[in-house]
C-alpha positions as protocol buffer text, in pm:
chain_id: "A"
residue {
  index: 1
  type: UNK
  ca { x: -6393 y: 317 z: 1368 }
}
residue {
  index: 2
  type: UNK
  ca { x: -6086 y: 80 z: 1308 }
}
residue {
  index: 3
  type: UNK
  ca { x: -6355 y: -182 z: 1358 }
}
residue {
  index: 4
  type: UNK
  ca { x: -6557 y: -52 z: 1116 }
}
residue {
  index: 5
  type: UNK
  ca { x: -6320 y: -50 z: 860 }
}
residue {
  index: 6
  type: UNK
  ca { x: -6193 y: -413 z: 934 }
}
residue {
  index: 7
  type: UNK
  ca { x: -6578 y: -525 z: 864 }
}
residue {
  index: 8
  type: UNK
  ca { x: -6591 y: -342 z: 553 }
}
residue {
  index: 9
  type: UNK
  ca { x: -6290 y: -483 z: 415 }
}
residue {
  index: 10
  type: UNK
  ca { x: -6352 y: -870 z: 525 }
}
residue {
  index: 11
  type: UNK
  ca { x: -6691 y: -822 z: 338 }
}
residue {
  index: 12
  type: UNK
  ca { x: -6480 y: -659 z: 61 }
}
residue {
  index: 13
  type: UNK
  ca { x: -6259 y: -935 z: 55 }
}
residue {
  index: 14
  type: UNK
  ca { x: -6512 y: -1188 z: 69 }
}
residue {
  index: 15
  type: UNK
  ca { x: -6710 y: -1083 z: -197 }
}
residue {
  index: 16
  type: UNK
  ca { x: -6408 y: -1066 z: -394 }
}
residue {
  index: 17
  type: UNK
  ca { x: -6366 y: -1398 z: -353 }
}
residue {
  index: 18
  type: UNK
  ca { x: -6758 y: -1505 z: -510 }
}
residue {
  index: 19
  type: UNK
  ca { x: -6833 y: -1601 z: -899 }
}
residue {
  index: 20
  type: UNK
  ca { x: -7089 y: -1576 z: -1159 }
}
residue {
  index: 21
  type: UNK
  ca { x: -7411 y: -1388 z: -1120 }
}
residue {
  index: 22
  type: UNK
  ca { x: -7549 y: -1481 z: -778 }
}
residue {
  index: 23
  type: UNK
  ca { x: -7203 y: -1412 z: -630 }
}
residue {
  index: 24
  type: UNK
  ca { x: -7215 y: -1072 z: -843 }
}
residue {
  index: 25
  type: UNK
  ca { x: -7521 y: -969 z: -612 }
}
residue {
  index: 26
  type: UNK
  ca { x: -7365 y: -1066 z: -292 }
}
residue {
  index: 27
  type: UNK
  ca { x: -7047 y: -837 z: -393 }
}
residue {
  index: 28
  type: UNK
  ca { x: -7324 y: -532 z: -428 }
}
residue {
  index: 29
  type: UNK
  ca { x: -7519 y: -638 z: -95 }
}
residue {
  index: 30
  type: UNK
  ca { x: -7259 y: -686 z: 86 }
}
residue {
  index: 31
  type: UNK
  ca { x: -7045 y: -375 z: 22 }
}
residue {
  index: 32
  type: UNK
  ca { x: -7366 y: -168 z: 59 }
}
residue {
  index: 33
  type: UNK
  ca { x: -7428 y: -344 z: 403 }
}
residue {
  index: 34
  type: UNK
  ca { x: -7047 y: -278 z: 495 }
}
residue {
  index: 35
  type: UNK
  ca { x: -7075 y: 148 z: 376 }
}
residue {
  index: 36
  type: UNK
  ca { x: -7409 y: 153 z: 600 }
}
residue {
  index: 37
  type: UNK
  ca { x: -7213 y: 26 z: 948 }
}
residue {
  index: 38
  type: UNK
  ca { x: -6875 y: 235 z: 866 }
}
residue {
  index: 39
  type: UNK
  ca { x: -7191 y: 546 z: 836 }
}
residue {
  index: 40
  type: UNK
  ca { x: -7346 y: 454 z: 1148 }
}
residue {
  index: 41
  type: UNK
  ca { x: -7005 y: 349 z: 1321 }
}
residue {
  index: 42
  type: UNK
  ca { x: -6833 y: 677 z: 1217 }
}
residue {
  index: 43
  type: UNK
  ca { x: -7129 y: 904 z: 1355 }
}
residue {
  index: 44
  type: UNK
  ca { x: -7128 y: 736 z: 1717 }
}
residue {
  index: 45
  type: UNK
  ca { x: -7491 y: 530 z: 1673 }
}
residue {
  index: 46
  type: UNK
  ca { x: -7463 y: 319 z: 1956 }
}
residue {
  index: 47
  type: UNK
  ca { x: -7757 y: 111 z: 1912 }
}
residue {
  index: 48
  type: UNK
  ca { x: -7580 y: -3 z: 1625 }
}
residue {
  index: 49
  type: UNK
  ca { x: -7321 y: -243 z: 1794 }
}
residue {
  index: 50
  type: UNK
  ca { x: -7539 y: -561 z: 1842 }
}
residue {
  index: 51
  type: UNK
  ca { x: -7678 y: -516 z: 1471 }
}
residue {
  index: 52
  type: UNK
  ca { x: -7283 y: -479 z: 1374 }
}
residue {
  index: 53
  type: UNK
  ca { x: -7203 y: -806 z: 1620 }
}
residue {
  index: 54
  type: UNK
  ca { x: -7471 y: -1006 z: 1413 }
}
residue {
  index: 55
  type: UNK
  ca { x: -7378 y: -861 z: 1087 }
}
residue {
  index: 56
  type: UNK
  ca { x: -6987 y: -946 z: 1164 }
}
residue {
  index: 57
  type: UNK
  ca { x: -7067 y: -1296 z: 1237 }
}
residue {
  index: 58
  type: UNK
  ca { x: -7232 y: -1339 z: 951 }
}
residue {
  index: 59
  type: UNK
  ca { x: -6928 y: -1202 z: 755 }
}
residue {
  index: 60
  type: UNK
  ca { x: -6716 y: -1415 z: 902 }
}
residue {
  index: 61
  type: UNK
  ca { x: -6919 y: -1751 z: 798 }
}
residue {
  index: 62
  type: UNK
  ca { x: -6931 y: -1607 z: 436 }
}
residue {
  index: 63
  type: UNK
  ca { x: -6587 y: -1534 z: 421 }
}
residue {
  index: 64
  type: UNK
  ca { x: -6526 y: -1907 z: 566 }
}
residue {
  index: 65
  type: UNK
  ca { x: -6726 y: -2070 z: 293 }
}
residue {
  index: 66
  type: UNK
  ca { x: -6534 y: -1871 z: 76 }
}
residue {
  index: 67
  type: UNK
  ca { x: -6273 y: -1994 z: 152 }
}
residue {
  index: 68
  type: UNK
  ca { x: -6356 y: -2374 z: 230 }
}
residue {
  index: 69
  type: UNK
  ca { x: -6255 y: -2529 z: -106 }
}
residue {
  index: 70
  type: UNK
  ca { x: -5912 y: -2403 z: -23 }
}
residue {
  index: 71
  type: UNK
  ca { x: -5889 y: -2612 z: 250 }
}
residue {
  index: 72
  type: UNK
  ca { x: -6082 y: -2884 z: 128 }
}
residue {
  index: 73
  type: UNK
  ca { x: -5861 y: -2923 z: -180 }
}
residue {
  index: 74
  type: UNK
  ca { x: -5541 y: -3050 z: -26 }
}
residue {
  index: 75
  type: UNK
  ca { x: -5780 y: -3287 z: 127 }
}
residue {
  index: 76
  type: UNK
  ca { x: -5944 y: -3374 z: -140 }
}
residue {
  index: 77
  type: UNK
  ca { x: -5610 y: -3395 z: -401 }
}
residue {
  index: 78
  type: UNK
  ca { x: -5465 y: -3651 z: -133 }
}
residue {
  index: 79
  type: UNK
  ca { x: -5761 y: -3844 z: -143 }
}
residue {
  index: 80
  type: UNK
  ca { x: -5794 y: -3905 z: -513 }
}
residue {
  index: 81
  type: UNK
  ca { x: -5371 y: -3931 z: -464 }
}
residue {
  index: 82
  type: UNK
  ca { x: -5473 y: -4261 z: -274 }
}
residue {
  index: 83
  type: UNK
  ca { x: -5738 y: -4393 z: -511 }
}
residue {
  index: 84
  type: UNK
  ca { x: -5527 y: -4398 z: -755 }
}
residue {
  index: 85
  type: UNK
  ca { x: -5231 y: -4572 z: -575 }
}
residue {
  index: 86
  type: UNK
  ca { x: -5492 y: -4871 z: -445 }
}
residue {
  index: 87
  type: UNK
  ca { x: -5611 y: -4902 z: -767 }
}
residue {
  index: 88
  type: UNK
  ca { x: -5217 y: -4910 z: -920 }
}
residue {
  index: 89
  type: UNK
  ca { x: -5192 y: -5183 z: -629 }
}
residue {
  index: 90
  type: UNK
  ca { x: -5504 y: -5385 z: -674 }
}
residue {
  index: 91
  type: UNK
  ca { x: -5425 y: -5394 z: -1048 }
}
residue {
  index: 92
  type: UNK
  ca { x: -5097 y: -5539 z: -962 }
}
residue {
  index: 93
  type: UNK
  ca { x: -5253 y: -5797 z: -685 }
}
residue {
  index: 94
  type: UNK
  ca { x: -5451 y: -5903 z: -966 }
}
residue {
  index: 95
  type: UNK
  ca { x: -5143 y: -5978 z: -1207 }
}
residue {
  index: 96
  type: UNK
  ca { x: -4998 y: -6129 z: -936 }
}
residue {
  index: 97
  type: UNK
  ca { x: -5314 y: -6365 z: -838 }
}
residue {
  index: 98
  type: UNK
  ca { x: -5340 y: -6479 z: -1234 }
}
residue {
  index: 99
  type: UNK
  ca { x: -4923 y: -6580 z: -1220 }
}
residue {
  index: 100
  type: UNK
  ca { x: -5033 y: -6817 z: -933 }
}
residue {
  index: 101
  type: UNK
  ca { x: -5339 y: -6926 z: -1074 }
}
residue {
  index: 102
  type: UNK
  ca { x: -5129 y: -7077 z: -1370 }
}
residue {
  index: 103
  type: UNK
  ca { x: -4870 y: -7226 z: -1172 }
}
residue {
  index: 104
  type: UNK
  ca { x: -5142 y: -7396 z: -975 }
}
residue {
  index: 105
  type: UNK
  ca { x: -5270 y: -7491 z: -1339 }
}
residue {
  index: 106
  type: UNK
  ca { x: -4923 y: -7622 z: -1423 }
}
residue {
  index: 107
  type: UNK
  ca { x: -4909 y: -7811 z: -1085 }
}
residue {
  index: 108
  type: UNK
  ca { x: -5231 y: -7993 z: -1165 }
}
residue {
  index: 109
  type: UNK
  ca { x: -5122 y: -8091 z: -1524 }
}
residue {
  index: 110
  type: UNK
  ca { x: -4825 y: -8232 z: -1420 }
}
residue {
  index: 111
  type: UNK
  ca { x: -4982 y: -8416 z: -1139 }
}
residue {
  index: 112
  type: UNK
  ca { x: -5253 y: -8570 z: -1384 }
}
residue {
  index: 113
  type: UNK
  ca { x: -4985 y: -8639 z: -1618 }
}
residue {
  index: 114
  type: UNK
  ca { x: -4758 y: -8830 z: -1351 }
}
residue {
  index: 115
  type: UNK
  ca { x: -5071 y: -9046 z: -1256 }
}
residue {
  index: 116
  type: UNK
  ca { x: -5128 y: -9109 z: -1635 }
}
residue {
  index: 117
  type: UNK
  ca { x: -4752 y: -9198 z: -1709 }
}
residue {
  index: 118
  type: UNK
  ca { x: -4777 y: -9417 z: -1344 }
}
residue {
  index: 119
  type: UNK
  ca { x: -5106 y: -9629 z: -1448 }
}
residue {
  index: 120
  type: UNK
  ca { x: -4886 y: -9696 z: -1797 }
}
residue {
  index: 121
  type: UNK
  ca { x: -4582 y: -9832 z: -1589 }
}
residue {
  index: 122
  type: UNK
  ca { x: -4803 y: -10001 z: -1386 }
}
residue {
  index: 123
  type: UNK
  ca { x: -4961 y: -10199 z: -1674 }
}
residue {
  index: 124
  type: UNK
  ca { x: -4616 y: -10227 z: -1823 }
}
residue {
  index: 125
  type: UNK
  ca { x: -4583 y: -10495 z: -1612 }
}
residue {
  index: 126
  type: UNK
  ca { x: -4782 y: -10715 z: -1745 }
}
residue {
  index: 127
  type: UNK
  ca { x: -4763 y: -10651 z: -2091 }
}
residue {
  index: 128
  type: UNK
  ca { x: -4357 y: -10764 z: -2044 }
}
residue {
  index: 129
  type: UNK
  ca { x: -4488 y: -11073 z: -1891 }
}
residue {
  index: 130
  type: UNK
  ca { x: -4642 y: -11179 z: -2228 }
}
residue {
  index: 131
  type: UNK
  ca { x: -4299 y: -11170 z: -2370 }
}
residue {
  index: 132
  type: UNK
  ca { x: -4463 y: -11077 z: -2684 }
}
residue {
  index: 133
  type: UNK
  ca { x: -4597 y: -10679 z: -2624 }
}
residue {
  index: 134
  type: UNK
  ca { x: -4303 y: -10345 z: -2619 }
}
residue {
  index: 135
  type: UNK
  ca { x: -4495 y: -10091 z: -2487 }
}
residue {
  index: 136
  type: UNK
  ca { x: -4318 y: -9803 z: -2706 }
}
residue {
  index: 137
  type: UNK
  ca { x: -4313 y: -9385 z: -2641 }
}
residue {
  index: 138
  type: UNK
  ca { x: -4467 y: -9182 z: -2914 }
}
residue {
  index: 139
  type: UNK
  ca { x: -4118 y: -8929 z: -2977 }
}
residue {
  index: 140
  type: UNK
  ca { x: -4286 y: -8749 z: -3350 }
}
residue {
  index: 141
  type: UNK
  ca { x: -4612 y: -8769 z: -3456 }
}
residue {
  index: 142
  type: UNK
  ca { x: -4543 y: -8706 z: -3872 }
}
residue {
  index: 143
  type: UNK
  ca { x: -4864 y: -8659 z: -3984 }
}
residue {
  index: 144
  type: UNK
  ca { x: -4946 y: -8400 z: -4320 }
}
residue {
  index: 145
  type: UNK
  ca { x: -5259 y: -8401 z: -4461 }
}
residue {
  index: 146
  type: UNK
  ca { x: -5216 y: -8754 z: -4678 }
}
residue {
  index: 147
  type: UNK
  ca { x: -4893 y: -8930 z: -4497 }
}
residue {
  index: 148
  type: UNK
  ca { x: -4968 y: -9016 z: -4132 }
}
residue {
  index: 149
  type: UNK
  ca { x: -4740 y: -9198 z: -3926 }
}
residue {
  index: 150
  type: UNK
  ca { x: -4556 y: -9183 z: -3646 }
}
residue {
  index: 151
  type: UNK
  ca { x: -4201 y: -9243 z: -3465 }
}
residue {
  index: 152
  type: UNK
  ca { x: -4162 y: -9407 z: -3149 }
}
residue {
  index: 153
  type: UNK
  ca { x: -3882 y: -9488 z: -2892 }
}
residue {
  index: 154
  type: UNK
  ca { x: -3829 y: -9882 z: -2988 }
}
residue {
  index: 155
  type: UNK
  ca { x: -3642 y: -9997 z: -3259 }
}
residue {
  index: 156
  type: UNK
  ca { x: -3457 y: -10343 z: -3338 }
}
residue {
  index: 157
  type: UNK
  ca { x: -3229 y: -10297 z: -3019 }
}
residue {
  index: 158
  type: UNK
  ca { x: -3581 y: -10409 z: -2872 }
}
residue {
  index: 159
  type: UNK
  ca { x: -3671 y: -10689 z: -3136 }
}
residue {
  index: 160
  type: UNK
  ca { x: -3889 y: -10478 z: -3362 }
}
residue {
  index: 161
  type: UNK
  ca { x: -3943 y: -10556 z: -3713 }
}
residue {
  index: 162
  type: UNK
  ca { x: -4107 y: -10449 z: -3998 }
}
residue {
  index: 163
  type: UNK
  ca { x: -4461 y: -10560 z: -4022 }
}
residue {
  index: 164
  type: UNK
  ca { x: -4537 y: -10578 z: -3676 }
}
residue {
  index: 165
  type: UNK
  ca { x: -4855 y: -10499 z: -3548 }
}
residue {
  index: 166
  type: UNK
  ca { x: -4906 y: -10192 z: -3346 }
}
residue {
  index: 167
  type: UNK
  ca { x: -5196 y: -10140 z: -3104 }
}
residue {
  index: 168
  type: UNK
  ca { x: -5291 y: -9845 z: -2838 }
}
residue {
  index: 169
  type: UNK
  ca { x: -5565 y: -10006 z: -2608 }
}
residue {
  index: 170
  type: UNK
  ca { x: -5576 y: -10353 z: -2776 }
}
residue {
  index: 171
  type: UNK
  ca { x: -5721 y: -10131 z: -3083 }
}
residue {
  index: 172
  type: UNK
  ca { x: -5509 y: -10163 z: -3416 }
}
residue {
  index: 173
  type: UNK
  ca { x: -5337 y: -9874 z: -3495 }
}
residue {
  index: 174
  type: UNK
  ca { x: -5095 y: -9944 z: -3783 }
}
residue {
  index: 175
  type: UNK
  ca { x: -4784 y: -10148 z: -3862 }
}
residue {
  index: 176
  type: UNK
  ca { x: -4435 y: -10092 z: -3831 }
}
residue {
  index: 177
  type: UNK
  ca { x: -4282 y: -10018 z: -4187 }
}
residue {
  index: 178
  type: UNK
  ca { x: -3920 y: -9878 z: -4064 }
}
residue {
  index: 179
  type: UNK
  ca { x: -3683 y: -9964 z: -3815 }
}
residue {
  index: 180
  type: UNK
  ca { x: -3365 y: -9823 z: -3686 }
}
residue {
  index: 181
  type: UNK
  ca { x: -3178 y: -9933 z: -3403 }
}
residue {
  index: 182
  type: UNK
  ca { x: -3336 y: -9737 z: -3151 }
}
residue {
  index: 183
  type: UNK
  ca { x: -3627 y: -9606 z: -3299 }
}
residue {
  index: 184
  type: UNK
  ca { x: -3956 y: -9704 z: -3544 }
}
residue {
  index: 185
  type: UNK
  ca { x: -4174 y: -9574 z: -3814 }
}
residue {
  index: 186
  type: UNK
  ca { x: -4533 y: -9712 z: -3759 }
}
residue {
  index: 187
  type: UNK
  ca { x: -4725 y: -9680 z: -4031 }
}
residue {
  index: 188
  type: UNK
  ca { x: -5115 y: -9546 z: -3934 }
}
residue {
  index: 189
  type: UNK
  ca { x: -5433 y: -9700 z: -4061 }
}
residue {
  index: 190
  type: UNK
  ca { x: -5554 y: -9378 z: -4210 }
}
residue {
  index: 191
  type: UNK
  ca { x: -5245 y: -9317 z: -4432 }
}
residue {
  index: 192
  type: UNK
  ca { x: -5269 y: -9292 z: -4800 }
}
residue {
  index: 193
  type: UNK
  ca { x: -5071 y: -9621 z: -4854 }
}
residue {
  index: 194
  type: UNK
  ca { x: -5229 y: -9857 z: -4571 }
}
residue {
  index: 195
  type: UNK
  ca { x: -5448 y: -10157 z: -4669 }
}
residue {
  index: 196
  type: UNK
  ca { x: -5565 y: -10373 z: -4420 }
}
residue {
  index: 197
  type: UNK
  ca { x: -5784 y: -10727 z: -4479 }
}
residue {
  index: 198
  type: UNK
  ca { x: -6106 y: -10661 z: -4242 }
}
residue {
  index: 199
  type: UNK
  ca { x: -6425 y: -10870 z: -4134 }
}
residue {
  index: 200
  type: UNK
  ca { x: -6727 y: -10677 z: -4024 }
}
residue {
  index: 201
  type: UNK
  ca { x: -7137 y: -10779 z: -3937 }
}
residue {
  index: 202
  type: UNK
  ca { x: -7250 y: -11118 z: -3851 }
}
residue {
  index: 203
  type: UNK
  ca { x: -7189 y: -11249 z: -4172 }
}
residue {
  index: 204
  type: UNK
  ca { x: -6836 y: -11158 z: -4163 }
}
residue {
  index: 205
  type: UNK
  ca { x: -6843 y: -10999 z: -4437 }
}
residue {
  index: 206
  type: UNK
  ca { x: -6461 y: -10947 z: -4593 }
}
residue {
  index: 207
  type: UNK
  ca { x: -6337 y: -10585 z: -4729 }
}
residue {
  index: 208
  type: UNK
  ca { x: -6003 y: -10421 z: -4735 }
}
residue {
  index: 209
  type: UNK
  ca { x: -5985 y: -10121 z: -4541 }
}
residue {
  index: 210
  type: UNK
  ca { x: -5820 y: -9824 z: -4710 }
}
residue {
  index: 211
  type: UNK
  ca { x: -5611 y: -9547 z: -4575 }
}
residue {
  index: 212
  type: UNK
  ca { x: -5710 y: -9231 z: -4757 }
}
residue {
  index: 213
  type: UNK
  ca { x: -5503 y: -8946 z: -4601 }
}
residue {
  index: 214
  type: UNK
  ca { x: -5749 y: -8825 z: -4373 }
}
residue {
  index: 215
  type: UNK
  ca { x: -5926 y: -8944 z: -4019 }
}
residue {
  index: 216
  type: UNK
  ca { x: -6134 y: -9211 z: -4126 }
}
residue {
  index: 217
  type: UNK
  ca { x: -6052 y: -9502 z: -4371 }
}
residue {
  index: 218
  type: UNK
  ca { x: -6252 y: -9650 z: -4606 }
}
residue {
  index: 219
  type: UNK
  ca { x: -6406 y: -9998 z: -4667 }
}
residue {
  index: 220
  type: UNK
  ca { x: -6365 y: -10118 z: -5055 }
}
residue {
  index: 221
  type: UNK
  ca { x: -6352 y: -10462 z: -5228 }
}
residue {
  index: 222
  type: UNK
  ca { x: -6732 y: -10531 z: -5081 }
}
residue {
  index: 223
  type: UNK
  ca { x: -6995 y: -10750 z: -5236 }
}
residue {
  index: 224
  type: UNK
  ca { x: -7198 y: -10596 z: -5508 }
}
residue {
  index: 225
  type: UNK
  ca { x: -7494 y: -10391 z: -5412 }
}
residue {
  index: 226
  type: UNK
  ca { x: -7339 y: -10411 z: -5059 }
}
residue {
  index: 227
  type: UNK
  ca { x: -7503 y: -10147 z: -4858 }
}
residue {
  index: 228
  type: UNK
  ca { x: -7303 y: -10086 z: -4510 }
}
residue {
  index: 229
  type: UNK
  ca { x: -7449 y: -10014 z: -4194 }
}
residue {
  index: 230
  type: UNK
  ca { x: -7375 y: -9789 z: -3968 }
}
residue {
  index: 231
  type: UNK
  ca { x: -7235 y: -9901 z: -3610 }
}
residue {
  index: 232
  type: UNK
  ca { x: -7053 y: -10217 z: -3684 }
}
residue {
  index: 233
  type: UNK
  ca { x: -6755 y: -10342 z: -3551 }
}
residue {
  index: 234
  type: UNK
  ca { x: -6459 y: -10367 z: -3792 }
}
residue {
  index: 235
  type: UNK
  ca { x: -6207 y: -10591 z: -3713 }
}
residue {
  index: 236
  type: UNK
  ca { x: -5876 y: -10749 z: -3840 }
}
residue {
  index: 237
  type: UNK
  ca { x: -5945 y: -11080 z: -4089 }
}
residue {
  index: 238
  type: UNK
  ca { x: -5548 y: -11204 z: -4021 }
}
residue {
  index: 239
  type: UNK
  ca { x: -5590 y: -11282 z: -4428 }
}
residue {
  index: 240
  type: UNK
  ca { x: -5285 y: -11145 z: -4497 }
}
residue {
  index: 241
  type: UNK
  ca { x: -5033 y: -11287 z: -4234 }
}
residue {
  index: 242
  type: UNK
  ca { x: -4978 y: -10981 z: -4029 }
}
residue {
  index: 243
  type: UNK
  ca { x: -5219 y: -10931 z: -3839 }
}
residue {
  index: 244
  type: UNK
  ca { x: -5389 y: -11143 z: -3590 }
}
residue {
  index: 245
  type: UNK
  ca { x: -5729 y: -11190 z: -3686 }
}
residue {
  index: 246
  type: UNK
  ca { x: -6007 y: -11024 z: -3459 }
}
residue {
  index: 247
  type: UNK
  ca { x: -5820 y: -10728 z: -3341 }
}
residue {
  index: 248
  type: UNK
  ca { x: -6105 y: -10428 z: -3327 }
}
residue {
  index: 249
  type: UNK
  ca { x: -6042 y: -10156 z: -3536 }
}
residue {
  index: 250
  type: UNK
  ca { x: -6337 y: -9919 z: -3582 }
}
residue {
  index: 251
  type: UNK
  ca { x: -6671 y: -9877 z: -3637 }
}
residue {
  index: 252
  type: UNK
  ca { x: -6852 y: -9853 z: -3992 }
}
residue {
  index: 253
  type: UNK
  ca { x: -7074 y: -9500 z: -4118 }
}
residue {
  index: 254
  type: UNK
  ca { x: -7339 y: -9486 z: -4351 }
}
residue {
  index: 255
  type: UNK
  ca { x: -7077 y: -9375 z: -4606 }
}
residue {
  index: 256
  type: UNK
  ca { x: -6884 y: -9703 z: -4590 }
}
residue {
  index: 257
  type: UNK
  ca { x: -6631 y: -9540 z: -4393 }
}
residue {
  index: 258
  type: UNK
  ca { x: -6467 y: -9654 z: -4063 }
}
residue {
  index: 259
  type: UNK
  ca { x: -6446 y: -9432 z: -3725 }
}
residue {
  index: 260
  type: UNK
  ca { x: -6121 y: -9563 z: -3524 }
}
residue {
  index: 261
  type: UNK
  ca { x: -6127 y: -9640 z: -3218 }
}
residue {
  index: 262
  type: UNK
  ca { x: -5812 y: -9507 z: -3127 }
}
residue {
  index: 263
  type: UNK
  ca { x: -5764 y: -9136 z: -3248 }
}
residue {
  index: 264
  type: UNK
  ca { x: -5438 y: -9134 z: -3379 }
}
residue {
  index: 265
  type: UNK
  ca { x: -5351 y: -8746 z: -3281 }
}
residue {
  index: 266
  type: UNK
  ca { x: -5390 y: -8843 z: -2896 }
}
residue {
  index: 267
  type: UNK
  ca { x: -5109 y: -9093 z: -2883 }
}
residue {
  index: 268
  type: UNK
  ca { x: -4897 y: -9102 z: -2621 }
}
residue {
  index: 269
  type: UNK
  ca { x: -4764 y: -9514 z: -2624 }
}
residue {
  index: 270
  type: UNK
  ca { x: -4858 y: -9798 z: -2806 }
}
residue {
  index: 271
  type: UNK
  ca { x: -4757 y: -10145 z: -2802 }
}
residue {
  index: 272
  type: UNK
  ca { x: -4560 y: -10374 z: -3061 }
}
residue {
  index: 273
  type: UNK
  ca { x: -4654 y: -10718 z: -3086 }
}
residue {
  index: 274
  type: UNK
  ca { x: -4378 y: -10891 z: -3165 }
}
residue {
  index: 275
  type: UNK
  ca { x: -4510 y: -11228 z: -3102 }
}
residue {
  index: 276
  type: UNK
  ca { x: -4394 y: -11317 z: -3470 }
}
residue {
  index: 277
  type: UNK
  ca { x: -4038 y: -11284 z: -3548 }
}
residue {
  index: 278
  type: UNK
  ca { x: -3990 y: -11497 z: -3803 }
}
residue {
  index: 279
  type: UNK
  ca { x: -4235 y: -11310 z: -4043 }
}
residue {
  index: 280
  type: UNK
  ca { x: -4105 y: -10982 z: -4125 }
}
residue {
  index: 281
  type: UNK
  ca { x: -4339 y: -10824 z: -4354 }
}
residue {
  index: 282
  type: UNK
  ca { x: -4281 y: -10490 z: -4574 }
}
């Protein structure tokens, strides 16, 4: 009878334990199933001891999924616990992975860099055997949108004068129109108060090439009717003392104005001739 009872309250207890409307019906099946054995139990129906063995083990597996998500939960709580610590962890691997990939990126600048600066040096060398080049450190570059010039490293501690020609590549880039002792103003081809004699075409046809404060200069003083072509070499005429005549400069555009060859913004060192001391020009 004790038994009895302990089977009707596990499937009280189980059913209990059930929600919503299908769980509703297993609370009324199950409590009539439990009254029917505690009948037969209490009135001594033998036969009815296997039925109750089959019915109890079914009771027992219902009251086990019952009670499953409470066991799975801790389970389950610690496993989302963890997902969210490797993914705390693989966001920080990944902070830690770009930090290295800039350093590498810093590494590789500087290397290029050091070769740059080394193939300079190493050409150095033979510029100072011409005992008439200074190859000279761009320190400011002082360009606004109608003034460009720039300051460099070498000034008349080195023998530099005003008027000298100043070249990156062999390509004309200005003139020097300020000197201190240990530093230079070059004056830049496309500034607002450069004019430069040129030759161009196979002709050699003669213009002055005017800075006019922004990346291009432009060719004026040209023969009348003069239509320029576009892709010709510009180059220094030496009319006016300074400079050396043939030194490139650019090439010409279809609207008469000149493309450098040396891009002013991307200096890094230039050269001073200063082949001719003894005519300092303003």
């Amino acid at each position: 009878m004790s038994s009895s009872r302990d089977d009707f309250s596990i499937a009280f207890r189980s059913a209990l334990l059930q929600r919503g409307a299908a769980q509703k019906f297993s609370l009324v099946f199950l409590i009539i199933i439990a009254s029917i054995i505690f009948f037969l139990d209490v009135y001594g129906f033998g036969f009815m001891k296997p039925i109750r063995s089959i019915i109890n083990d079914g009771i027992y597996r219902v009251s086990l999924v019952a009670t499953s998500p409470s066991k799975f939960l801790p389970h389950a709580t610690s496993g989302i616990t963890n997902l969210i610590n490797i993914k705390k962890e693989n966001e920080k691997l990944k902070k830690e992975l770009e930090v290295y990939k800039q350093k590498e990126l810093n590494v590789e600048f500087l290397s290029n860099q050091n070769k740059n600066l080394k193939k300079i040096i190493d050409s150095e060398e033979s510029f100072l055997k011409k005992e008439n080049m200074i190859l000279s450190k761009v320190l400011i570059d002082k360009g606004s949108p109608y003034l460009k010039s720039i300051i460099i490293n070498r000034g008349s501690k080195s023998g530099i004068l005003k008027g000298m020609p100043v070249t990156d590549k062999d390509y004309l880039v200005g003139r020097i129109v300020e000197t201190n002792y240990l530093s230079s103003r070059v004056l830049l081809l496309n500034d607002l108060n450069s004019r430069i004699p040129v030759t161009f075409g196979d002709k050699g046809v003669q213009a002055i090439l005017k800075g006019i404060g922004e990346n291009r200069p432009m060719l004026e003083y040209l023969p009348e009717d003069f239509i320029v072509d576009e892709g010709v070499d510009v180059f220094t005429s030496g009319k006016d003392g300074i400079f050396f005549p043939g030194t490139p400069i650019g090439k010409t555009t279809e609207d008469g104005e000149v493309k450098l060859f040396s891009e002013s913004s991307q200096l890094s060192f230039v050269k001073v001739d200063i082949s001719n001391k003894e005519n300092e020009a303003f």
